[in-house]
C-alpha positions in Angstrom: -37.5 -12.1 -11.7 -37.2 -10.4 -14.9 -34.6 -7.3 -14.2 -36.5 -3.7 -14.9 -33.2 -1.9 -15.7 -31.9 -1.0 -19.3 -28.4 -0.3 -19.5 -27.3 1.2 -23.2 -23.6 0.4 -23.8 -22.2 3.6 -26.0 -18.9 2.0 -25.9 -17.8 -1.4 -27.0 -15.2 -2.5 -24.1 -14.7 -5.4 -22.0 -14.7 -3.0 -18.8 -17.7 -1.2 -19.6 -19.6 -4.3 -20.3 -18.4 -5.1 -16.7 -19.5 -1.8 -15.2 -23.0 -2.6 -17.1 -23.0 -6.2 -15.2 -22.4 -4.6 -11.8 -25.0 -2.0 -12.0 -27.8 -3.7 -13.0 -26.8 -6.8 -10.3 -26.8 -4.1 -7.5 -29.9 -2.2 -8.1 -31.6 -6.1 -8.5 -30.2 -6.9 -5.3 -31.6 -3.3 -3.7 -34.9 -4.7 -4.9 -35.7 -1.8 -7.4 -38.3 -2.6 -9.2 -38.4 0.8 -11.3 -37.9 1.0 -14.9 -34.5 2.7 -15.3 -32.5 3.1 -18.6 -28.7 3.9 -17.9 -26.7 4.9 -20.6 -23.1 4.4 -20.6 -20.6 6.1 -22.4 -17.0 7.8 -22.9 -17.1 11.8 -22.3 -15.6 14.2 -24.1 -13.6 15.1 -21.1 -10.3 13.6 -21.9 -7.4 14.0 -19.3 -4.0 12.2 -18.2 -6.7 12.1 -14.6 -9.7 9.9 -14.7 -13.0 11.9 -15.2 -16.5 11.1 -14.2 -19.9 12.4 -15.1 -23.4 12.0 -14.2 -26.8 13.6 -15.7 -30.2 12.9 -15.4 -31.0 11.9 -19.5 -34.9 10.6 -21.1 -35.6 7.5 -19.2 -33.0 7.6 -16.8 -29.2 8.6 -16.5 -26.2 8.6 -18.4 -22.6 8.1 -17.0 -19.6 8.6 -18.6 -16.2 8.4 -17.7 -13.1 9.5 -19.8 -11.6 6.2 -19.9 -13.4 2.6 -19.5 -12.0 2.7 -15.8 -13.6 5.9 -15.4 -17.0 4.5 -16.9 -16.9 2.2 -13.8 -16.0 4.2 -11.3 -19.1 6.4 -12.7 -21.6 3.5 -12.0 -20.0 3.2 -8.4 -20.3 6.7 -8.2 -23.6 6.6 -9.1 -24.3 3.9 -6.6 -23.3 5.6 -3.9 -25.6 8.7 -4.5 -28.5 5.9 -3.8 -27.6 4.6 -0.6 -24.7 1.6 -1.7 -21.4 1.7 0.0 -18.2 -0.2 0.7 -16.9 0.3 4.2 -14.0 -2.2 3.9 -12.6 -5.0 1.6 -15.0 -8.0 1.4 -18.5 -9.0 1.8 -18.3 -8.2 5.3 -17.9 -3.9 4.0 -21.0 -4.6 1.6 -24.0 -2.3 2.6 -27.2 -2.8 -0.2 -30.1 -0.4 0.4 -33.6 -1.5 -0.3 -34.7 1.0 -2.6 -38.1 1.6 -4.2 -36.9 4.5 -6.8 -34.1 6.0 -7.9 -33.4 9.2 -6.8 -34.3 12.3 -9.1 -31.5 15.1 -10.8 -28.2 13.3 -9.1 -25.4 15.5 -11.5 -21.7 15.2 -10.4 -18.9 16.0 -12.5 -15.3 14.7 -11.2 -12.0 14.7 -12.0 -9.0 13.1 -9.9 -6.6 14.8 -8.2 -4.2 12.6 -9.0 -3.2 10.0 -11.8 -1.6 7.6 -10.2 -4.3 5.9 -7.4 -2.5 2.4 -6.8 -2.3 -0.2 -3.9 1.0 -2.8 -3.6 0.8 -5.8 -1.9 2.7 -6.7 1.0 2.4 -8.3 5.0 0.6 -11.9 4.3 -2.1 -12.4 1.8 -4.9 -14.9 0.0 -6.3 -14.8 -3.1 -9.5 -13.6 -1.7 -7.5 -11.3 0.2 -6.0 -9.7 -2.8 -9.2 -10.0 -4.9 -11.4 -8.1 -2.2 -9.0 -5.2 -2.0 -8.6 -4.8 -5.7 -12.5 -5.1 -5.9 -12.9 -2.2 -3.1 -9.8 -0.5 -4.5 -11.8 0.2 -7.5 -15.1 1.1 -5.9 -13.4 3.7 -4.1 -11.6 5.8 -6.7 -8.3 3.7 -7.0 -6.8 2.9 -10.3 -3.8 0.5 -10.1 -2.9 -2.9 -8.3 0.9 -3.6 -8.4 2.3 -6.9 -7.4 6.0 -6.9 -6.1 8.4 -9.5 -7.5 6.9 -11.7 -10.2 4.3 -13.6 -8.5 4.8 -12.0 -4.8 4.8 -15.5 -3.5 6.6 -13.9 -0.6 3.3 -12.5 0.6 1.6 -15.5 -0.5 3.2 -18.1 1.5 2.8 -16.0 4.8 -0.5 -16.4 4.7 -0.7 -20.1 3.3 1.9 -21.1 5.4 1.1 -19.9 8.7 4.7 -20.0 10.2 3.7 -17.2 13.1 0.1 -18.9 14.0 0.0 -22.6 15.3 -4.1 -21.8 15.5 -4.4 -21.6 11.8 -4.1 -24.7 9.4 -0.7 -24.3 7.1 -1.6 -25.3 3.5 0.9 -26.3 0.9 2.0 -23.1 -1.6 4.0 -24.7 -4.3 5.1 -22.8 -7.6 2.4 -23.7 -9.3 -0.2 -23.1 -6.9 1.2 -19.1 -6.6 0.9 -18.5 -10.7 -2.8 -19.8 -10.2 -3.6 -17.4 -7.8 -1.6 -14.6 -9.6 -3.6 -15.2 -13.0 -7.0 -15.4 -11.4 -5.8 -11.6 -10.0 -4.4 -10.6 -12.8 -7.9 -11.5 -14.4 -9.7 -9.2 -11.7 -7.8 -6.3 -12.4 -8.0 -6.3 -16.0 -11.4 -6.4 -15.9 -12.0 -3.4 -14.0 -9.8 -1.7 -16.1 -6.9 -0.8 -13.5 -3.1 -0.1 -14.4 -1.4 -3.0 -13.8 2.0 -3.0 -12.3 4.6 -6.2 -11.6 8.3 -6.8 -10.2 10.7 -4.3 -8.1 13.5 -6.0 -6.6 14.6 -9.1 -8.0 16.0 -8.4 -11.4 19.8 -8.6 -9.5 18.6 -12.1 -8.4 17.9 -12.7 -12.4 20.8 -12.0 -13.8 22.4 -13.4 -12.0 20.1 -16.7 -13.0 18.8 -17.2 -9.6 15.1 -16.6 -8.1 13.9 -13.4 -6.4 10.8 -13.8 -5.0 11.3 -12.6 -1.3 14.1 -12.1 1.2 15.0 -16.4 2.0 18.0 -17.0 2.8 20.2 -18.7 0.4 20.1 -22.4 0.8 23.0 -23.5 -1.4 24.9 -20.1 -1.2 27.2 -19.4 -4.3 26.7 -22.7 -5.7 23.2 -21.3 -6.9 25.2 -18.8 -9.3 26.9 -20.2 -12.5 30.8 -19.8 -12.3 31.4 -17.3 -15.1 28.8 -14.7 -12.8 30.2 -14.8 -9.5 32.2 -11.8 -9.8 29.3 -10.0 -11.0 28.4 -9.5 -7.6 29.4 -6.6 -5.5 32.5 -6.8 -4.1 32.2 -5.7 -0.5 35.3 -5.6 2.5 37.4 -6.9 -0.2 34.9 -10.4 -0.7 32.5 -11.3 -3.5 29.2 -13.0 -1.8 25.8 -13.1 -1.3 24.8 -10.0 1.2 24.3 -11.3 4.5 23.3 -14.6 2.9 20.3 -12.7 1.2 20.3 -13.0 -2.3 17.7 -10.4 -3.1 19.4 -7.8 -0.7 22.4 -8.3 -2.8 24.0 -5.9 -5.2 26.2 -6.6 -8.6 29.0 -4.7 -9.9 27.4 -2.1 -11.8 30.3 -0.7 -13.5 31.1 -4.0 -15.3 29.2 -3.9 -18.8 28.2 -7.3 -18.9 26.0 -6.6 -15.4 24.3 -4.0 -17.1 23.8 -6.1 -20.4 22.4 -9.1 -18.4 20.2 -6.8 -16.2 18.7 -5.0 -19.2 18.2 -8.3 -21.0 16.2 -9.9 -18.4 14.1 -6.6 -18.4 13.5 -6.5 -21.8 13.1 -10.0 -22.2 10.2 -9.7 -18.8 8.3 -6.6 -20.8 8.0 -9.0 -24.6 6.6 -12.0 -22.5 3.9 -10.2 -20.3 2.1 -7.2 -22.5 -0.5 -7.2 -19.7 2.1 -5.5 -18.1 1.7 -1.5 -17.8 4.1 -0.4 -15.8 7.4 -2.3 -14.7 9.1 -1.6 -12.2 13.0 -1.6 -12.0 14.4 -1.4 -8.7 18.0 -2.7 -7.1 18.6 -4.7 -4.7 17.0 -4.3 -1.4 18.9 -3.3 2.0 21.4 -0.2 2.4 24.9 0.2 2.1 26.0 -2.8 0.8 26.9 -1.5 -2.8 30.0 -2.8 -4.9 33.3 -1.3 -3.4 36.3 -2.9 -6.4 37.8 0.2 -8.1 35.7 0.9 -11.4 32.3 0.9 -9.0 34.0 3.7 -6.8 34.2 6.3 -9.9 30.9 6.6 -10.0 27.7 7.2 -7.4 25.7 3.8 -7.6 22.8 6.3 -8.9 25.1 7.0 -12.4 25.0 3.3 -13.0 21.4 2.8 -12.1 20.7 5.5 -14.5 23.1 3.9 -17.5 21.4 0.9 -17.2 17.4 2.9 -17.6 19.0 4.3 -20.6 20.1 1.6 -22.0 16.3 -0.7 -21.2 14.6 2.7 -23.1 16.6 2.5 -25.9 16.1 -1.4 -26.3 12.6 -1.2 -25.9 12.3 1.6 -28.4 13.8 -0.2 -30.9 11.2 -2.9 -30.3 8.4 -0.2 -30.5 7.1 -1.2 -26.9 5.7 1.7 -24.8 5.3 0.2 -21.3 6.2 2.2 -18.6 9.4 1.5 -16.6 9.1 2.6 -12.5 12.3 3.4 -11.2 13.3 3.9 -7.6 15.2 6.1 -5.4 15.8 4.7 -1.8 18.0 4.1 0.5 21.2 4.4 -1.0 19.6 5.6 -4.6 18.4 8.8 -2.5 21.5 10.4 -3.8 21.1 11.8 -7.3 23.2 11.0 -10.7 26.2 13.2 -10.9 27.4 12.6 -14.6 24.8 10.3 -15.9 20.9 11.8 -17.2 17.9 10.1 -18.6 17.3 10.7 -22.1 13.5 9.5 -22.6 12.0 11.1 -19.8 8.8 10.3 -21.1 9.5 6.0 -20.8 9.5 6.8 -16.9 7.8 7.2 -13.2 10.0 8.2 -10.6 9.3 6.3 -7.6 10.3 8.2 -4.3 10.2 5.3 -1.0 10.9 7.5 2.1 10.9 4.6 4.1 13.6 5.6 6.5 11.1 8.9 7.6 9.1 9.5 10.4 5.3 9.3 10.3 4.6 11.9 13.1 4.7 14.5 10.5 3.4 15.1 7.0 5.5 16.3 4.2 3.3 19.5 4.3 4.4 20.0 7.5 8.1 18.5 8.4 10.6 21.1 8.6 14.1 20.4 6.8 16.9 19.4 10.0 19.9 17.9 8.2 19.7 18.6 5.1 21.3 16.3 2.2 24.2 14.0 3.7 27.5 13.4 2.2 27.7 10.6 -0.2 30.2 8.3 1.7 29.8 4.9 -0.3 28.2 2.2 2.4 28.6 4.6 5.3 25.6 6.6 4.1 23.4 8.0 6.7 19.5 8.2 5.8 17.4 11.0 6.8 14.6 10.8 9.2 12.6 13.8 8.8 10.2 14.1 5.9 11.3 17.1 5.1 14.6 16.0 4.8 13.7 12.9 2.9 12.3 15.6 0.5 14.8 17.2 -0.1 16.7 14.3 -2.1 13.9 13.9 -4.0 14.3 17.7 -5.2 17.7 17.0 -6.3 16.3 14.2 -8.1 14.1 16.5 -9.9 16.3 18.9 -11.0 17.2 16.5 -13.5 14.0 14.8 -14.5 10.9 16.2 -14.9 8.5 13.3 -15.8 5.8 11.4 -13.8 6.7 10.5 -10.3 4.7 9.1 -7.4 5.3 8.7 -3.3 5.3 4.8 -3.0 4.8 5.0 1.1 4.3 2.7 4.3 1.5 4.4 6.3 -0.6 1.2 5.9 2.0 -1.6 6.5 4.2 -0.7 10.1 3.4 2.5 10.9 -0.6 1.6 11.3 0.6 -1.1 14.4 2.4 2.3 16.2 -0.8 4.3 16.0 -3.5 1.5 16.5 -6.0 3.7 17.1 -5.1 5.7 13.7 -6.0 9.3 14.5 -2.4 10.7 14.2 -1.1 8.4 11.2 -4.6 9.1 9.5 -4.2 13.4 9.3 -0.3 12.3 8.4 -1.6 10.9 5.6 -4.2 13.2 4.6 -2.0 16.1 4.3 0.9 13.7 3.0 -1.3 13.3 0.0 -2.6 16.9 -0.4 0.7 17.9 -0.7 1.6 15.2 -3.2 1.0 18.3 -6.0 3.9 20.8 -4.6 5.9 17.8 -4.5 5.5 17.5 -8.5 4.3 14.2 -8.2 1.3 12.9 -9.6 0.2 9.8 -7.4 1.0 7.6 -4.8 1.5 4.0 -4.7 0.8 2.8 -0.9 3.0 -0.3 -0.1 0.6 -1.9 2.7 -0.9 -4.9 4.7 -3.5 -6.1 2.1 -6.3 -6.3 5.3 -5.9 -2.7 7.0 -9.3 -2.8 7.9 -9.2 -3.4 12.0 -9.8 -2.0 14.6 -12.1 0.2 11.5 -11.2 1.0 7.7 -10.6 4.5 8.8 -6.8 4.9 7.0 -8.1 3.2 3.5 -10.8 5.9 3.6 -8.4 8.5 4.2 -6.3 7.3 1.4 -8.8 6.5 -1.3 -10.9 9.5 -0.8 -8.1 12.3 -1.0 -6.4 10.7 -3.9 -9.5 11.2 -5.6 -10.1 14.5 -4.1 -7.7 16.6 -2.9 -9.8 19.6 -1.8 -11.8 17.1 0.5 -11.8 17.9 3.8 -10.5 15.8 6.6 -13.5 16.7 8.6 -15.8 15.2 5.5 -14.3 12.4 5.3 -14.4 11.3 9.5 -17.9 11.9 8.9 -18.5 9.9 6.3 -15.9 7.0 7.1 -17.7 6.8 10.9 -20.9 7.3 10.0 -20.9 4.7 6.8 -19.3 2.2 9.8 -21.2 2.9 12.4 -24.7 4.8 12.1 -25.0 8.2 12.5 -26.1 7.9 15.8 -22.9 6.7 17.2 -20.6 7.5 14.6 -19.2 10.5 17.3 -18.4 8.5 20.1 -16.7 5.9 18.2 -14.9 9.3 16.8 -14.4 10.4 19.8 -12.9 6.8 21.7 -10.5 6.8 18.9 -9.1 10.0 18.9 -8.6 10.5 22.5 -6.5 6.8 22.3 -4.7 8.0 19.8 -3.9 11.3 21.0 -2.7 9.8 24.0 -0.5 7.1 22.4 1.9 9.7 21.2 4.7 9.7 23.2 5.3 6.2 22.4 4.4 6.3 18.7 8.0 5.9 18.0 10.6 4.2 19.6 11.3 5.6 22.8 14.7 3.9 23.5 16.6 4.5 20.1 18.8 6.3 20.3 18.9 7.2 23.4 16.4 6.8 26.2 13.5 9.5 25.8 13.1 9.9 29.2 10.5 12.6 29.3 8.0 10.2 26.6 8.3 7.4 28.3 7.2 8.8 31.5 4.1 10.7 29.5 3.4 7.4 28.2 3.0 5.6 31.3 0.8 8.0 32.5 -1.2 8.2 29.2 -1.7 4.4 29.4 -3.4 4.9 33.1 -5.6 6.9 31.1 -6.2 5.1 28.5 -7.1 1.8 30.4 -10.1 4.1 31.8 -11.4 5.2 28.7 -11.4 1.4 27.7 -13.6 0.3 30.6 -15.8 3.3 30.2 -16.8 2.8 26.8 -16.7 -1.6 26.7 -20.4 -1.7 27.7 -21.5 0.4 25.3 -19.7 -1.7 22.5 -20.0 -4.7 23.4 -23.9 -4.3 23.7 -23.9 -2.8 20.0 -21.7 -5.8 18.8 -24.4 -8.5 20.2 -27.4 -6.3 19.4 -26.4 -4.5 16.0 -28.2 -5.7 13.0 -27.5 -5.7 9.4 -24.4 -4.4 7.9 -22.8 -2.5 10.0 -22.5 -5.5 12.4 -19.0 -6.3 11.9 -17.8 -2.7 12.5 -18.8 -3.0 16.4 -17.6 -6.5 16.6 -14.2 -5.7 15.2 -14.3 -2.6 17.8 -15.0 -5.2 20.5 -12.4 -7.6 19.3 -10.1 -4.6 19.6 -10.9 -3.3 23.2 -10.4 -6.7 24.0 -7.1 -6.9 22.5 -6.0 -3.7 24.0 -6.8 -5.6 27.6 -3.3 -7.2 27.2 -1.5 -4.9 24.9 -1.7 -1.7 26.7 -0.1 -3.9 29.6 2.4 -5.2 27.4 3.3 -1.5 26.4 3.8 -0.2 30.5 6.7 -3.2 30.0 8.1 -2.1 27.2 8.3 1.4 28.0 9.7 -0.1 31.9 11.6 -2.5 30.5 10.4 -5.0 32.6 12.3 -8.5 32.4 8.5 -9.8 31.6 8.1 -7.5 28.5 8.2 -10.6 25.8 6.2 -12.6 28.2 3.3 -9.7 27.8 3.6 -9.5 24.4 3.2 -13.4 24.2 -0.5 -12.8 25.9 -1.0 -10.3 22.8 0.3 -12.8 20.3 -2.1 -15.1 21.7 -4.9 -13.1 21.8 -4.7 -12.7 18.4 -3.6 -15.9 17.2 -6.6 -18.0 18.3 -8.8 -14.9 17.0 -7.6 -14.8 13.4 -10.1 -17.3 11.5 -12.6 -14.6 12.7 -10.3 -11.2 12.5 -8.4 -12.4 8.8 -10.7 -10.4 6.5 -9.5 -7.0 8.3 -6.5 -7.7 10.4 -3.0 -8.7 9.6 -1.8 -10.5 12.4 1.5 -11.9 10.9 2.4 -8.5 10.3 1.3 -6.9 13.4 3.1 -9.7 15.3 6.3 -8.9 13.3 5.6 -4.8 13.9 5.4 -5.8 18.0 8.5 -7.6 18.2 10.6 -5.1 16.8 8.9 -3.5 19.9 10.2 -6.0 22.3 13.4 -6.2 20.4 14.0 -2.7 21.2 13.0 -2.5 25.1 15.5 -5.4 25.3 18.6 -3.6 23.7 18.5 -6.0 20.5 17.6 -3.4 17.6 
């Protein structure tokens, strides 16, 4: 059938010719059969944020966005105001009106609240995995896909592999294999127009002329290392060796030149062979405490070096006449600030705060300051737990550099298997991001389980929506998240199931036995779960009744709840032993594992079970005294 839609390109742009693709394929597939001319075009608002605008024109509309990115997040904008929406990742979220017209006088300008809008991979991940998020990252407002390590075959080869699920056939993942999927991505988010952001850790791992793609052990130990770079790695309780046997959790001796030389190298070198590349990130090694202790590294804080060596990348790459971005991180042990050393070309950077030692009970809006900044005591460092706290290094940070900075956070990756049910980590989150602006950062980069879509895709909404808008309610978007899911109908009493669950899974949100036993949460807990198990049986009729009878898209939203109420059958056992400590505590958590192992090939799309599986033994670890 011949399509009835014009679409006028303003623009000449491989994105906007995309954007033009999409459009007309989704108002085919709503069966319009209207004649509609869409003009597309760049606007004359021009800001650092994407902008978007929509007007009624001659024949039709015209969208314009202030970059090509924005262009297409203006058609899925526009979309949207008809009736289209993307409830979560894949064909599964998909929900296509049948329309007959277009609506009449839809005007919207927009402008995001924030720059940086970016998802990172992590937990276990396909190529379809990563390709559905990025395709619903960009229907929803997000702007950047970053890709830890150089191919993130770490991620890769937990899902390929299958080590944690005997259910699920393992499938080869050789070198080869992982730098086809990472070009076929690489490929998706170029042509939507997305920043595009590669590495992290692994650049110790580099020069040292090993690999660093993930946290293996070392198989052939120092051998690995060529002779004259052995003593380029940190010297620690008086011995030069790979940390703990992890290579990438291993740091060098930044205080000998020829570290700093190599590592800058490798970078530079990295940046000239992948232009594709907008923004690099530079981290250290991973893990705490376990810095370089021989003489000349304990003159200076591990932060001065860290900061010698960005120097020295900018002034490289300026010589070259290369602008990309370099991402550099303070964590752990880079919480503490430079003391001599200061970065000249502010403008060559992004600050990268990782809080990932805080607590997600409260927001940064919120937290109140308890320790304040530790002493810096060289591999005896203490990390704080509060989020105020945690901001308060990031100040100090600050009061040396001024450029762009971002929160690169965990909500979505452990913290979303502590608070199943969401509620709690969700308003964390909302107001974590609202307050991103008094924080003098500009974006967020959320480090998460590329499939956070189950028990709903509540948490993804939350994030993509206030990145986008800051001013939106939290309110606004429950409604539209449960409604979009569910139907308006029932949208409140799924609303309702999950906030109550929540709510009542407090006390044990966080570990209840470090450091000490809480006696008075774990005895609220048990009770709570009493409760809880009621609220289960009481509303498993209704849902299991919409998950056979439910038609059309919102379908999978009921059976994933189903799935879920199910699941929490065993779990919420297996939680009354861990918070008894019952000798049977693994044994229940085995039932869970099994639940969801034999489930995957249905749950995959929306539900990380590796991950999960990995979140709930640090769970049994704890109720048995091994954390």
């Amino acid at each position: 059938m011949k399509s009835t839609i014009t679409v006028v390109k303003k623009v000449k742009d491989p994105v906007v010719d995309f954007a033009a693709n999409e459009l007309v394929r989704y108002l085919n597939l709503s069966g319009l059969k209207q004649k509609l001319e869409i003009v597309l075009d760049l606007c004359e608002m021009r800001d650092v944020n994407d902008c978007i605008q929509i007007k009624p024109c001659k024949h039709g509309y015209l969208i314009c966005g202030s970059n090509p990115f924005s262009v297409l997040f203006g058609v899925y904008r526009f979309l949207q105001e008809l009736g289209f929406k993307w409830i979560r990742p894949g064909k599964r979220g998909e929900i296509i009106p049948q329309l007959k017209n277009v609506k009449k006088n839809i005007t919207l300008s927009e402008k995001a609240s924030y720059k940086y809008r970016t998802i990172c991979i992590e937990g276990a991940a396909s190529s379809q995995h990563v390709i559905d998020i990025i395709d619903w990252a960009a229907k929803n407002g997000m702007n950047g896909y970053f890709i830890q390590f150089d191919y993130g075959t770490h991620f890769f080869r937990r899902w390929y592999e299958h080590d944690d699920n005997p259910y699920m056939e393992k499938e080869k993942l050789d070198e080869e294999k992982v730098k086809n999927i990472v070009t076929k991505i690489i490929k998706e988010i170029k042509k939507r127009g997305m920043r595009f952001e590669r590495m992290g850790h692994g650049w110790t791992c580099r020069a040292l002329g090993i690999k660093g793609e993930g946290w293996d052990p070392a198989v052939d130990a120092m051998e690995s290392v060529p002779e004259d770079r052995r003593n380029w790695i940190a010297m620690i309780d008086g011995k030069r060796q790979f940390y703990r046997n992890v290579p990438l959790n291993t740091n060098l001796c930044y205080s000998n030149p020829d570290v700093r030389n190599a590592i800058c190298d490798a970078i530079v070198e990295y940046i000239q062979q992948h232009p594709e590349v907008d923004a690099v990130h530079f981290w250290l090694a991973d893990g705490s405490n376990n810095n370089c202790e021989c003489e000349q590294c304990q003159k200076k804080r591990v932060s001065d070096y860290y900061v010698m060596i960005l120097n020295q990348i900018d002034e490289k790459l300026t010589e070259k006449n290369i602008s990309t971005k370099i991402v550099f991180l303070i964590y752990v042990d880079l919480l503490w600030p430079p003391e001599s050393e200061k970065i000249k070309n502010q403008d060559r950077f992004i600050i990268m705060f990782a809080p990932i030692t805080r607590s997600y009970l409260q927001s940064f809006a919120d937290a109140k300051v308890e320790q304040g900044i530790k002493p810096y005591i060289k591999n005896k460092l203490e990390f704080p737990k509060s989020a105020g706290d945690n901001v308060l290094y990031l100040k100090k940070w600050q009061e040396m550099f001024k450029g762009d900075g971002v929160d690169f956070d965990y909500h979505l990756i452990w913290a979303c298997y502590y608070d199943l049910n969401h509620f709690t980590l969700a308003r964390v989150l909302y107001r974590d991001i609202v307050y991103l602006k008094n924080m003098n950062l500009c974006g967020f980069i959320s480090c998460q389980n590329q499939r956070a879509s189950f028990p709903t895709n509540f948490l993804m909404d939350v994030m993509a929506k206030t990145l986008w808008n800051r001013k939106i309610s939290f309110k606004k978007i429950i409604d539209d998240s449960f409604s979009n899911a569910f139907g308006k109908k029932d949208a409140e009493k799924v609303v309702s199931f999950f906030r109550k669950m929540s709510d009542l899974s407090k006390p044990f949100y966080e570990p209840v036995f470090i450091p000490v036993p809480d006696e008075k949460r774990i005895k609220q807990g048990l009770e709570n779960i009493e409760k809880m198990k009621k609220i289960c049986e009481q509303f498993r009729p209704f849902v299991s009744k919409k998950a056979k009878n439910t038609e059309g898209p919102i379908t999978w939203s009921w059976k994933y709840l189903d799935y879920y109420i199910k699941m929490l059958d065993v779990m919420l056992p297996a939680m009354q032993s861990y918070l008894k400590r019952e000798s049977d505590c693994r044994e229940k958590f085995e039932k869970v594992f099994e639940f969801v192992r034999k489930n995957e090939k249905i749950l995959h799309p929306a539900f990380d079970v590796s991950t999960f599986i990995k979140v709930m033994h640090w769970r049994i670890n704890e109720a048995e005294g091994k954390s």
